[in-house]
Structure formats: C-alpha cells, structure tokens
N, C-alpha and C positions, 0 to 999 in steps of 0.2 A: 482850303475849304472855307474859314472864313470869309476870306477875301472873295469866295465866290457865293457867300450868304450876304455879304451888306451888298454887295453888291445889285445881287438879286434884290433883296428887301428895298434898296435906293430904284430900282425898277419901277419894282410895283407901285410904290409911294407914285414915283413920277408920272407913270400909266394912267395910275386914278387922278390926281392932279390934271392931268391932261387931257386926258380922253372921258373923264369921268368917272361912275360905278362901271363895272363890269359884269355881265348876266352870268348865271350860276352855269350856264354851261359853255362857255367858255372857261370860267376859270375848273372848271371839272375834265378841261381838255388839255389845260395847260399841265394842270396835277399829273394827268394820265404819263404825256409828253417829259416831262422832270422824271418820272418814277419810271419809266420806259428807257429814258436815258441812263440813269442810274443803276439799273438791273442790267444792260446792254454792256455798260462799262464793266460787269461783273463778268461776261463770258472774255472779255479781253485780257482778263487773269491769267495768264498761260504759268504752269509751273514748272513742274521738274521736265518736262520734254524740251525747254529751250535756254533753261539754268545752265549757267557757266559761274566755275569759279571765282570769278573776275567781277562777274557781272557787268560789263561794259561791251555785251558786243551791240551791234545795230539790232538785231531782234528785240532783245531785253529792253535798251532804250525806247526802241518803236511801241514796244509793248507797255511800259508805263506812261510813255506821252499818249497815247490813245486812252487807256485807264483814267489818267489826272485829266484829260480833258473831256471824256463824258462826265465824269465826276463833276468836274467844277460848272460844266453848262445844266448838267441835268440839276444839278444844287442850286443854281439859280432861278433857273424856270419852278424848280418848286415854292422857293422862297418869295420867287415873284407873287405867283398866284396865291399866297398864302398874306402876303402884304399889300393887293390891290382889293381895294374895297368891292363888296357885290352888291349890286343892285337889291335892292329889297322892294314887294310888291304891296300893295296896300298899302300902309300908313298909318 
C-alpha cells in the first residue's frame, strides 16, 4: 500500500509537471475513480463461504490478488489526484 501511495503521489507530481494544473473536475473524477476502486475491492472480500484451512487454494489466492490489486490501483489514482496540482481561476 505504500508502495502504491508514492507511487501514486510520483504520478501526480509528474502529470502536473507535464501536462500542467489539472481542472477541478477532472481531478473530482479521478477522486470518484480511486474511491470506486477501493470500495469495489471491498465486495472482493469473500469470507467464510470459501475459507479453507490451509488457505492456499486457487479461490482464496484469486481472491486476495483481486483485493491487493484494486487496493493498490484505487490507492494510487487517489493519491494521484490528490498530488496533481488544480487549476486555479482568477488570480
């Protein structure tokens, strides 16, 4: 999860660096998009109906690599958008 927050945050830096400021809604879509992903990764939690002992079968595995990688993409896009700069109007 770190590694999926500097990551994100080296994004956004690079984004505004490069593309410039960012308009408020776009980054209000990125936000949605991270927090979407993140709550999405939370229905992928499956519990005791495919818990085994062991914990090692192909379900259980499939089931935390789906989790750990909403997680870590939705954690990025929000960090993104939370580290590219916005446009600001007037002056």
């Amino acid at each position: 999860m770190l590694a999926a927050a500097v990551a994100g945050y080296l994004l956004g830096l690079g984004l505004g660096n490069s593309l410039g400021c960012s308009t408020p809604k776009l980054i209000a879509w990125l936000q949605i998009a991270g927090t979407s992903l993140l709550l999405w990764g939370t229905l992928f939690v499956r519990g005791w109906d495919i818990q085994t002992y062991g914990g090692v079968t192909l379900t259980e595995r499939v089931n935390q690599w789906l989790y750990r990688t909403l997680y870590c993409v939705g954690t990025a896009i929000l960090v993104s958008s939370l580290s590219w700069s916005q446009c600001t109007s007037g002056g």
